[in-house]
N, C-alpha and C positions, 0 to 999 in steps of 0.2 A: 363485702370485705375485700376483696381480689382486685374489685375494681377501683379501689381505695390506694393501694398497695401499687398498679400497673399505672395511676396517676402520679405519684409518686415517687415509685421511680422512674416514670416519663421528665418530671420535673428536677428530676437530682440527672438525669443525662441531661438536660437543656444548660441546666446553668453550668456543666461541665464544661460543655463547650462554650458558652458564652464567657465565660472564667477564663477559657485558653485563648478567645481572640481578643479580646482586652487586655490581658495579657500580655500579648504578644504584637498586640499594636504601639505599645507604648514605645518599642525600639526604633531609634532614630538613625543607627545604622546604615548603611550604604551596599547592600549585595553586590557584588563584583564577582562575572562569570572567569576572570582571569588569576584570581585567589591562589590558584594551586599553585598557575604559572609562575605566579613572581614568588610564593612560596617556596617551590624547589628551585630556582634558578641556581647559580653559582654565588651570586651577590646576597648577601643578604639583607632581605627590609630592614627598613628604617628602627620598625618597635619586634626585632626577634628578640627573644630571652631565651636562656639554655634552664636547664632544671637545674631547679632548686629558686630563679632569679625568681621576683613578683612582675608581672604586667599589670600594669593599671589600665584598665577598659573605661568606659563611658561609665557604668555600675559598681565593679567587682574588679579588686584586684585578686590576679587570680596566678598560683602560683603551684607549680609541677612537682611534688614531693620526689617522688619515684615514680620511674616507669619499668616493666617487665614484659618479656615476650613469655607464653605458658601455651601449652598443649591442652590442659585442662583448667579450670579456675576451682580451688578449693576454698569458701567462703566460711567454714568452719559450723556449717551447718547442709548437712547430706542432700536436703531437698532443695536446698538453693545452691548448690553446685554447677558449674558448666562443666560439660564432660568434652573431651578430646572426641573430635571428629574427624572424619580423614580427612585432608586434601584443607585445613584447617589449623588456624592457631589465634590465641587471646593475647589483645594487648592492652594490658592493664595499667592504669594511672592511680597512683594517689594524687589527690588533687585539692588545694584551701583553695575557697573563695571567700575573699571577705567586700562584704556589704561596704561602699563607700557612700551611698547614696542617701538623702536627709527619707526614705521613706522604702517601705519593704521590698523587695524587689525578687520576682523570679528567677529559679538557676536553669540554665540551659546547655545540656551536653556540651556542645561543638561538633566539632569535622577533625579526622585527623587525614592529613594532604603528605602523601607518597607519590615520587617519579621514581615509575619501571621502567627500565628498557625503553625512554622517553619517554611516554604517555604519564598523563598526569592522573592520580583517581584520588576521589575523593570517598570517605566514610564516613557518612553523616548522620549512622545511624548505632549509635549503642546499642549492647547488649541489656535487656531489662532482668535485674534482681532486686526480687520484692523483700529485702533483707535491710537493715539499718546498716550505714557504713558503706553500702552499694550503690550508686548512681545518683540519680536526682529529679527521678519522678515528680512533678508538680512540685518541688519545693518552692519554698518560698523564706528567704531571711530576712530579720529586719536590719534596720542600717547599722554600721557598726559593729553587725555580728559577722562570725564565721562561720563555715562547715568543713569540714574536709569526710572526702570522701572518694571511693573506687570506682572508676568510670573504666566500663571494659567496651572494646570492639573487637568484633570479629573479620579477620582478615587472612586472605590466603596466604595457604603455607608457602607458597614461592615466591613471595613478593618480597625484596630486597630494597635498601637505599634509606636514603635519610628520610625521617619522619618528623610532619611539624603537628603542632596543636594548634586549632585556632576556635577558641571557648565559642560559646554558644551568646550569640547580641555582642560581638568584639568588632574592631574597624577592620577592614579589608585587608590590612598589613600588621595585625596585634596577633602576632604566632610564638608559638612557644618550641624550639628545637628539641624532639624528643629524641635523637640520635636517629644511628645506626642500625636500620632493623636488618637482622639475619638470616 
């Protein structure tokens, strides 16, 4: 029976992964290692939107509700909480994407792009909360629909200057102006 069970779930981790590269090959996107760059400049791209505007991507119009800076994140359930850490702080997006595409299509975080003290850094990596309403673990919408939802990063508490969003499968120059971080 064990070895029923370790087959099994051998098989449910394969197609996990074969589900994320299929997935994630369908993006026809362009990576561009200068992103940040022309993202903070003084100029701004071509397709910036401030919040609250919609950008329409290659998939997903995708559209910035609110953003917050928080010490800790209170998700209104105790064990899915993120707690203030030192030398730390959460920046928190509400965030639609709506499906434009004729067939279902995965959601994928983004990158949020800050210049400190000139250097450019990128966070490309969200914070995970296994909570509905929280992020976008493996979603998947179909066309036509919606979601909105809270997409956190973690980022030092000293880092200052304008902050951009740029969604997850968007074109090189598809940012979304999240302000002034403090």
């Amino acid at each position: 029976m064990n070895t029923i069970f370790k087959n099994l779930a051998s098989a449910i981790v394969l197609t996990f992964f074969v589900f994320i590269a299929f997935g994630s090959g369908d993006d026809k996107t362009e990576k561009s290692t200068s992103t940040s760059s022309s993202a903070t400049n003084e100029s701004q791209p071509i397709n910036a939107k401030k919040i609250g505007e919609t950008l329409p991507t290659e998939y997903f119009d995708v559209t910035v509700n609110k953003v917050g800076i928080q010490k800790s994140v209170n998700t209104g359930n105790e064990f899915a909480n993120l707690k203030a850490e030192p030398g730390n702080k959460y920046l928190v997006m509400n965030t639609t994407f709506k499906n434009t595409d004729s067939e279902s299509r995965m959601l994928m975080d983004g990158e949020i792009l800050i210049n400190y003290n000139g250097k450019d850094y990128t966070f490309d990596k969200s914070e995970t909360v296994m909570l509905e309403g929280w992020g976008l673990l493996l979603d998947q919408i179909n066309p036509l629909t919606s979601k909105t939802t809270n997409i956190v990063y973690k980022i030092p508490e000293e880092l200052k200057g304008v902050a951009y969003y740029k969604p997850g499968r968007a074109g090189s120059n598809d940012i979304i102006e999240l302000g002034n971080i403090k």
